[in-house]
N, C-alpha and C positions, 0 to 999 in steps of 0.2 A: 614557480616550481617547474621542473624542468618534465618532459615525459617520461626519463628514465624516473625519476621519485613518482608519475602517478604509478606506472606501472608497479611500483616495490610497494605503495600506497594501495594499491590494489588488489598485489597479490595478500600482503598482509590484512585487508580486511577482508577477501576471501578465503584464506585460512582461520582469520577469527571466526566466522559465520559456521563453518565446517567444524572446527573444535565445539564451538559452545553448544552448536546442535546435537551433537556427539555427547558432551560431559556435563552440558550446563555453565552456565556466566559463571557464578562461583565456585568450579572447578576448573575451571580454563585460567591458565597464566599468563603473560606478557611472554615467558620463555617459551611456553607451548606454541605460543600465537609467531616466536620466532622459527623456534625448527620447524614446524610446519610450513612456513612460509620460505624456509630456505636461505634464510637471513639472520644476522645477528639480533640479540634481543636491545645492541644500543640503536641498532636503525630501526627498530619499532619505536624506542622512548623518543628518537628522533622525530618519527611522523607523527605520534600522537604520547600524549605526556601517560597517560594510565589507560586502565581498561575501560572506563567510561566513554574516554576519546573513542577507541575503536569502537564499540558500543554504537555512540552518534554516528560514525561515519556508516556502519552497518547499519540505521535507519534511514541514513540521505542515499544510500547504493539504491534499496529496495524502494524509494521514493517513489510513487506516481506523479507528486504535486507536480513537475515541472512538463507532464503528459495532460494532465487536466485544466493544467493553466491553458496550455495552448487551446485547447478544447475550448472552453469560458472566455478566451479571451481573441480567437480567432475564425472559428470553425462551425460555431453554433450556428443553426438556420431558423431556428425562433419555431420551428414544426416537434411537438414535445415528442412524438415518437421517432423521428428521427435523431434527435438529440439525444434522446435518453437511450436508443441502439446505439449510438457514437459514443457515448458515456460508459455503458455499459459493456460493451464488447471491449474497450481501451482500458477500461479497471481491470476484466479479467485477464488480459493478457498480461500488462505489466504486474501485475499478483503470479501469476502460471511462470513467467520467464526467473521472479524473485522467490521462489514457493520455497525455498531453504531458511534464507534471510528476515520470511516474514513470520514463517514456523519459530524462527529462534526468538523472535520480536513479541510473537503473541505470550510464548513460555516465558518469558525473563524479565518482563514489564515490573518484576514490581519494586526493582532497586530506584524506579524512576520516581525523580520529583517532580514536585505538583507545576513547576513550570516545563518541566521537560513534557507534559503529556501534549502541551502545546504543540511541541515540534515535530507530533506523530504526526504521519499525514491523514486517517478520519479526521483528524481536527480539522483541517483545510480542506477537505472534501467535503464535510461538514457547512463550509463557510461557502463555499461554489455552489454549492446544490441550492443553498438557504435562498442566495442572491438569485441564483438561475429561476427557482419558481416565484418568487417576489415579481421578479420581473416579467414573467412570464401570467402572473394575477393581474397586473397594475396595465399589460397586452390586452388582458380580456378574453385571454387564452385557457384560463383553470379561474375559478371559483370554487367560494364556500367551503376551505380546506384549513385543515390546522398543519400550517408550513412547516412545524418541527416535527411533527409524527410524519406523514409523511418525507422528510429528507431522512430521518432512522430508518424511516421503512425502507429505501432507496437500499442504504450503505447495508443495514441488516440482508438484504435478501442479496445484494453481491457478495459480502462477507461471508455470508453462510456457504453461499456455493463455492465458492472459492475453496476456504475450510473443508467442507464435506468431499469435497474432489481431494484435497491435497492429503488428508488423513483417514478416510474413508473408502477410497478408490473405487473400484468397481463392485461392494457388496452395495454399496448403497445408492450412488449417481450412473445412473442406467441412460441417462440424454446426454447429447452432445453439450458445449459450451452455447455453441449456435442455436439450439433446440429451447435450452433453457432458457435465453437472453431475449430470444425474438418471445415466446413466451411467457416468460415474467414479465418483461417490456409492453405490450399485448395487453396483459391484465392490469398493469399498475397505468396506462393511458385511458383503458377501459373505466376506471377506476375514479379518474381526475378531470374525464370530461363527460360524464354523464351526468 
Protein backbone atom coordinates (compact mmCIF):
# COMPACT_ATOMS: atom_id res chain seq x y z
CA UNK A 1 0.00 0.00 0.00
CA UNK A 2 1.44 2.99 -1.07
CA UNK A 3 1.40 6.28 1.57
CA UNK A 4 -0.94 8.16 -0.81
CA UNK A 5 -3.85 4.99 -0.11
CA UNK A 6 -2.84 5.20 3.79
CA UNK A 7 -3.36 8.79 3.88
CA UNK A 8 -7.11 8.40 1.71
CA UNK A 9 -7.32 5.20 4.20
CA UNK A 10 -7.03 7.67 6.83
CA UNK A 11 -8.74 10.23 5.86
CA UNK A 12 -11.78 7.96 5.12
CA UNK A 13 -11.66 6.40 8.54
CA UNK A 14 -11.46 9.68 10.16
CA UNK A 15 -14.48 10.82 8.41
CA UNK A 16 -16.18 7.47 9.29
CA UNK A 17 -15.48 8.18 13.14
CA UNK A 18 -16.84 11.89 12.81
CA UNK A 19 -20.04 10.91 10.90
CA UNK A 20 -21.01 7.91 13.17
CA UNK A 21 -20.28 10.07 16.14
CA UNK A 22 -22.53 12.63 14.71
CA UNK A 23 -25.52 10.12 13.26
CA UNK A 24 -24.80 6.86 14.69
CA UNK A 25 -23.19 3.30 12.66
CA UNK A 26 -26.57 2.75 11.25
CA UNK A 27 -27.28 6.12 9.96
CA UNK A 28 -23.90 6.68 8.55
CA UNK A 29 -23.49 5.42 4.74
CA UNK A 30 -20.39 4.34 2.78
CA UNK A 31 -21.55 7.50 0.59
CA UNK A 32 -21.58 9.77 3.62
CA UNK A 33 -18.37 8.25 4.78
CA UNK A 34 -17.25 9.38 0.95
CA UNK A 35 -18.25 13.06 0.74
CA UNK A 36 -17.05 13.56 3.95
CA UNK A 37 -13.92 12.22 3.18
CA UNK A 38 -13.57 14.11 -0.09
CA UNK A 39 -13.44 11.01 -2.11
CA UNK A 40 -15.47 8.84 -4.31
CA UNK A 41 -17.66 6.27 -2.61
CA UNK A 42 -15.66 3.43 -5.25
CA UNK A 43 -12.39 4.41 -3.22
CA UNK A 44 -13.92 3.67 -0.07
CA UNK A 45 -15.26 0.05 -1.40
CA UNK A 46 -11.74 0.04 -2.55
CA UNK A 47 -10.06 0.45 0.91
CA UNK A 48 -12.61 -1.41 2.75
CA UNK A 49 -15.42 -3.80 1.35
CA UNK A 50 -18.50 -2.46 3.84
CA UNK A 51 -19.06 -0.54 6.85
CA UNK A 52 -17.92 -3.05 9.23
CA UNK A 53 -14.36 -2.85 7.31
CA UNK A 54 -14.38 0.77 8.38
CA UNK A 55 -15.82 -0.04 11.57
CA UNK A 56 -12.47 -2.57 12.45
CA UNK A 57 -10.13 -0.14 11.01
CA UNK A 58 -11.87 2.58 13.56
CA UNK A 59 -10.99 0.14 16.42
CA UNK A 60 -7.17 -0.56 15.28
CA UNK A 61 -6.87 3.64 14.83
CA UNK A 62 -8.04 4.04 18.61
CA UNK A 63 -5.96 0.96 19.59
CA UNK A 64 -3.64 1.18 22.70
CA UNK A 65 -2.57 -2.52 22.27
CA UNK A 66 0.56 -1.69 20.18
CA UNK A 67 1.49 1.19 23.37
CA UNK A 68 1.04 -1.53 26.08
CA UNK A 69 2.61 -4.11 24.14
CA UNK A 70 5.80 -2.12 24.22
CA UNK A 71 5.13 -1.40 27.89
CA UNK A 72 4.73 -5.49 28.96
CA UNK A 73 7.15 -6.29 26.72
CA UNK A 74 9.96 -3.70 26.93
CA UNK A 75 9.70 -1.01 29.71
CA UNK A 76 8.34 -2.69 32.77
CA UNK A 77 10.83 -2.35 35.99
CA UNK A 78 9.27 -5.15 38.06
CA UNK A 79 8.58 -2.01 40.77
CA UNK A 80 4.48 -2.32 40.82
CA UNK A 81 4.07 1.54 41.35
CA UNK A 82 6.15 2.42 38.98
CA UNK A 83 4.75 0.15 36.41
CA UNK A 84 1.26 0.73 37.00
CA UNK A 85 2.06 5.03 36.72
CA UNK A 86 3.70 3.90 33.32
CA UNK A 87 0.55 1.78 32.51
CA UNK A 88 -1.68 4.20 33.68
CA UNK A 89 -0.55 7.61 32.63
CA UNK A 90 0.02 5.71 28.76
CA UNK A 91 -3.87 4.31 28.77
CA UNK A 92 -4.93 7.61 29.59
CA UNK A 93 -3.22 9.43 26.96
CA UNK A 94 -3.73 7.10 24.05
CA UNK A 95 -7.75 7.08 25.28
CA UNK A 96 -7.40 11.45 25.61
CA UNK A 97 -5.57 11.73 21.93
CA UNK A 98 -8.51 8.85 20.55
CA UNK A 99 -11.59 10.37 22.82
CA UNK A 100 -13.93 10.53 19.35
CA UNK A 101 -13.17 7.03 18.17
CA UNK A 102 -13.58 5.42 21.39
CA UNK A 103 -16.90 7.48 22.31
CA UNK A 104 -18.10 6.16 18.81
CA UNK A 105 -16.75 2.51 19.99
CA UNK A 106 -18.21 2.49 23.31
CA UNK A 107 -21.89 3.62 21.67
CA UNK A 108 -22.11 1.26 18.70
CA UNK A 109 -20.58 -2.07 20.16
CA UNK A 110 -23.50 -3.93 19.70
CA UNK A 111 -23.61 -4.92 15.90
CA UNK A 112 -20.38 -6.82 17.07
CA UNK A 113 -19.93 -10.52 17.11
CA UNK A 114 -19.00 -12.65 19.86
CA UNK A 115 -15.52 -13.03 18.17
CA UNK A 116 -15.23 -9.48 17.28
CA UNK A 117 -15.23 -8.56 21.07
CA UNK A 118 -11.97 -10.34 20.97
CA UNK A 119 -10.34 -7.64 18.82
CA UNK A 120 -11.27 -4.84 21.26
CA UNK A 121 -8.41 -3.87 22.88
CA UNK A 122 -9.75 -4.47 27.20
CA UNK A 123 -9.51 -7.79 25.87
CA UNK A 124 -5.68 -7.45 25.54
CA UNK A 125 -5.34 -5.28 28.19
CA UNK A 126 -7.05 -7.64 30.04
CA UNK A 127 -4.56 -10.40 29.04
CA UNK A 128 -1.20 -7.85 29.88
CA UNK A 129 -2.36 -6.83 33.13
CA UNK A 130 -3.66 -10.77 33.94
CA UNK A 131 0.27 -11.82 33.06
CA UNK A 132 1.92 -8.59 34.49
CA UNK A 133 0.45 -9.51 38.25
CA UNK A 134 1.03 -13.42 37.75
CA UNK A 135 4.26 -12.62 37.36
CA UNK A 136 4.68 -10.15 39.60
CA UNK A 137 2.92 -12.95 42.61
CA UNK A 138 5.14 -15.79 41.31
CA UNK A 139 8.39 -12.35 42.22
CA UNK A 140 6.97 -12.38 45.70
CA UNK A 141 6.02 -9.11 44.95
CA UNK A 142 1.76 -9.09 45.62
CA UNK A 143 0.13 -11.95 47.42
CA UNK A 144 -3.04 -13.19 48.64
CA UNK A 145 -5.10 -11.67 45.71
CA UNK A 146 -7.83 -12.59 43.33
CA UNK A 147 -5.84 -11.79 39.89
CA UNK A 148 -9.14 -11.25 38.00
CA UNK A 149 -10.92 -8.77 40.23
CA UNK A 150 -8.22 -6.91 40.71
CA UNK A 151 -7.07 -6.61 36.60
CA UNK A 152 -11.17 -5.19 36.33
CA UNK A 153 -10.40 -3.11 39.07
CA UNK A 154 -7.20 -1.86 37.05
CA UNK A 155 -9.21 -1.23 33.62
CA UNK A 156 -12.64 -0.26 35.60
CA UNK A 157 -10.94 2.70 37.38
CA UNK A 158 -8.95 3.91 34.01
CA UNK A 159 -12.00 3.39 31.97
CA UNK A 160 -14.09 5.32 34.34
CA UNK A 161 -11.85 8.21 34.24
CA UNK A 162 -11.37 8.36 31.01
CA UNK A 163 -15.30 8.17 30.37
CA UNK A 164 -16.09 10.67 33.15
CA UNK A 165 -13.51 13.25 31.65
CA UNK A 166 -14.56 12.63 28.07
CA UNK A 167 -18.56 13.06 28.81
CA UNK A 168 -18.78 14.66 31.91
CA UNK A 169 -16.13 17.30 31.70
CA UNK A 170 -15.73 19.78 34.20
CA UNK A 171 -19.15 19.42 36.36
CA UNK A 172 -17.81 16.33 37.52
CA UNK A 173 -13.63 15.57 37.28
CA UNK A 174 -12.37 18.46 39.21
CA UNK A 175 -8.41 16.69 39.34
CA UNK A 176 -6.01 16.79 36.88
CA UNK A 177 -5.13 13.30 34.71
CA UNK A 178 -1.87 13.53 36.89
CA UNK A 179 -3.60 14.06 40.38
CA UNK A 180 -5.94 11.10 39.66
CA UNK A 181 -3.33 8.59 38.25
CA UNK A 182 -0.52 9.26 41.02
CA UNK A 183 -3.52 8.77 43.26
CA UNK A 184 -5.59 5.92 42.18
CA UNK A 185 -2.01 4.43 41.47
CA UNK A 186 -1.09 5.25 45.34
CA UNK A 187 -4.30 3.48 46.65
CA UNK A 188 -4.42 0.39 44.33
CA UNK A 189 -0.25 -0.37 45.34
CA UNK A 190 -1.43 0.58 48.85
CA UNK A 191 -3.97 -2.07 48.35
CA UNK A 192 -1.75 -5.04 46.80
CA UNK A 193 0.97 -4.82 49.25
CA UNK A 194 -0.17 -4.66 52.52
Amino acid sequence: MSENDIDTADKIVQAAIDLIHKKGFNETTMKDIAIAANVSEMTVFRHFSNKKGVFEAVIQKCSFIPSMQDIFNNRLTWDLETDLLLIGNTYQQVMAKNKTAILVLTREKTFLSAGDWEKLPPYHFKQFMTAYLKKMESMGKIHGINIDAVVLSFIAMNFGFFYAKATLKNQFITVSTKEYIDTSVGLFVKGLTS
